[in-house]
C-alpha positions as a LaTeX table, in Angstrom:
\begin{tabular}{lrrr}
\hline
Residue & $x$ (\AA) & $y$ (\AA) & $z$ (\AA) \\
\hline
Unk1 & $-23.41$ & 25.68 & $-1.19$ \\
Unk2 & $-20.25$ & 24.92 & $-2.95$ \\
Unk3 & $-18.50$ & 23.85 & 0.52 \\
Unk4 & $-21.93$ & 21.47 & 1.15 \\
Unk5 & $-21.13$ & 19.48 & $-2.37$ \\
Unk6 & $-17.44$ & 19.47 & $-2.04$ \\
Unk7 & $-18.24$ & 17.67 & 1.33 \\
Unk8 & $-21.06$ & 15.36 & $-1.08$ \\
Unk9 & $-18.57$ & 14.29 & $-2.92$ \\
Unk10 & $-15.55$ & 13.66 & $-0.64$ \\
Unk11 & $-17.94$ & 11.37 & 0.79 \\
Unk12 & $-18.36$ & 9.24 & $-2.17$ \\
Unk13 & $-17.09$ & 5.36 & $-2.40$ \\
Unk14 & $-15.23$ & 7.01 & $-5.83$ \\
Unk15 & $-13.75$ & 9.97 & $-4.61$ \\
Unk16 & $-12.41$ & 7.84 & $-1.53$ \\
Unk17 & $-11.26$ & 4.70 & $-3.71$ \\
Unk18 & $-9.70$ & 7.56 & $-6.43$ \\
Unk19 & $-8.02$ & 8.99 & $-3.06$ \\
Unk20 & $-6.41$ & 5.66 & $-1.86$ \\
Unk21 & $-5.04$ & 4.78 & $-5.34$ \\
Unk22 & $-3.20$ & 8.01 & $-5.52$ \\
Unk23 & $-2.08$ & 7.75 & $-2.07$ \\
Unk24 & $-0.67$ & 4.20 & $-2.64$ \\
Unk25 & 0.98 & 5.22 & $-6.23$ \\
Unk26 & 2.40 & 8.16 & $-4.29$ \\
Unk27 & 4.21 & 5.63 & $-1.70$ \\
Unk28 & 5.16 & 3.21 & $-4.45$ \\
Unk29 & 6.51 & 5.78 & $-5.98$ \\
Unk30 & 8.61 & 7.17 & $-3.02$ \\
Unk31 & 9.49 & 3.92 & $-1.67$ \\
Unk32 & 11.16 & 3.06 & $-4.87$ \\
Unk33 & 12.67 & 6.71 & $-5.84$ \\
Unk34 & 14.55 & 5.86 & $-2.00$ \\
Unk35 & 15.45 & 2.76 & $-3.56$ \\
Unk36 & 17.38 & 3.36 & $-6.31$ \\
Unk37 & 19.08 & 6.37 & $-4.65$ \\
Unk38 & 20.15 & 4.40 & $-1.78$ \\
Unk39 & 21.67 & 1.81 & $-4.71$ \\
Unk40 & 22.43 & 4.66 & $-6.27$ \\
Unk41 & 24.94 & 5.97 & $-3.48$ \\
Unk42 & 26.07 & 2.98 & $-2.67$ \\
Unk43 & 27.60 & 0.66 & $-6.03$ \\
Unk44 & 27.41 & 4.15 & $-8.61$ \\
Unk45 & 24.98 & 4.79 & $-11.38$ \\
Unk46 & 22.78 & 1.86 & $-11.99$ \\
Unk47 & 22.21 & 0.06 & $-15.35$ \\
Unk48 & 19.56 & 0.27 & $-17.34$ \\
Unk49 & 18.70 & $-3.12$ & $-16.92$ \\
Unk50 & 18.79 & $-2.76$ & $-13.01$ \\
Unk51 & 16.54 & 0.40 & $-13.40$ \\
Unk52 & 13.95 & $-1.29$ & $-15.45$ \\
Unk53 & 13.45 & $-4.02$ & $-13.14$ \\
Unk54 & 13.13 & $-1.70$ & $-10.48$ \\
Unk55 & 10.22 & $-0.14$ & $-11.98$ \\
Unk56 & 8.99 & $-3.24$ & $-13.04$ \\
Unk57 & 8.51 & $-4.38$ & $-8.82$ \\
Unk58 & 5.40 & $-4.61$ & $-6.71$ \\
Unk59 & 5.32 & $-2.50$ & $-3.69$ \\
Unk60 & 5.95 & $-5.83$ & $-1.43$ \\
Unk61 & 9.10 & $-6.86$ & $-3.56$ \\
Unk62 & 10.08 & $-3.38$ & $-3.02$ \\
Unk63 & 9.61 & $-4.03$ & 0.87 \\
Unk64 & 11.92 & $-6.53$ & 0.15 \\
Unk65 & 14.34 & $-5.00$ & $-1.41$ \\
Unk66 & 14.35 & $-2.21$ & 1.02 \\
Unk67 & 15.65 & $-5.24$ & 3.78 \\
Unk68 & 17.35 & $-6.75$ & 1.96 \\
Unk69 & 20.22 & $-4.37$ & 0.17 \\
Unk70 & 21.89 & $-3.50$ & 3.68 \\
Unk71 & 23.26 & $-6.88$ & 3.37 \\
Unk72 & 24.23 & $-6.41$ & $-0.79$ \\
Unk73 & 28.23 & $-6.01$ & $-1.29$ \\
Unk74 & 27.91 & $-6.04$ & $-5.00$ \\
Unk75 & 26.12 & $-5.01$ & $-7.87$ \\
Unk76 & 25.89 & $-8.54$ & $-8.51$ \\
Unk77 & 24.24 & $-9.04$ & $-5.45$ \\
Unk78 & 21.37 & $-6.44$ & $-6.72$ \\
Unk79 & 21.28 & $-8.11$ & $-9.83$ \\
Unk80 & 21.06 & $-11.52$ & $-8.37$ \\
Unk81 & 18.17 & $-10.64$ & $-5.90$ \\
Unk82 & 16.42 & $-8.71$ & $-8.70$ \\
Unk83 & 16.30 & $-11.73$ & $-10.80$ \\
Unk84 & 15.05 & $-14.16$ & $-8.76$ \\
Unk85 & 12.06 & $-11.62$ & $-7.42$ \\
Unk86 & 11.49 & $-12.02$ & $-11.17$ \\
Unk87 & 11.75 & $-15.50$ & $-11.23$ \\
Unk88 & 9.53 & $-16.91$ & $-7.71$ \\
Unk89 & 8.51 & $-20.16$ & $-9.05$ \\
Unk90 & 12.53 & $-21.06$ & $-9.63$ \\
Unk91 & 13.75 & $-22.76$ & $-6.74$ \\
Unk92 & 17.03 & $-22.07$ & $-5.08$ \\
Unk93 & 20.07 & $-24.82$ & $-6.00$ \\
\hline
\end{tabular}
């Protein structure tokens, strides 16, 4: 019986929405833990600064990000990017 209301309830619009949330935390989470440790490797231990507004990004600037630090040289460059994700409405001079 036990097995028959386990089933019930993995049915359920809850349990399933519940299920996708943690899923998608889960690959926010791991998307940006890859993140920072490929930043990490690459221009030394990030600032705090740098870490905050990594954990402050939404799983499509992290997408982003993910693209576009192959082409980063500097720390600046990571710094530079990270503020104008922050920034979308500022335009470009």
């Amino acid at each position: 019986m036990q097995l028959q209301d386990s089933d019930i309830m993995q049915e359920s619009v809850i349990y399933q929405q519940i299920l996708q949330q943690g899923q998608a935390r889960g690959l926010e989470q791991g998307e940006r833990l890859i993140i920072t440790k490929q930043l990490t490797r690459r221009f030394g231990e990030l600032p705090n600064t740098v870490q905050q507004q990594l954990q402050q990004l939404a799983i499509a600037d992290l997408d982003a990000l993910g693209e576009a630090l192959l082409d980063f040289s500097s720390l600046d460059d990571v710094e530079t990017w990270l503020q104008a994700a922050s920034n979308p409405d500022r335009t470009s001079e």
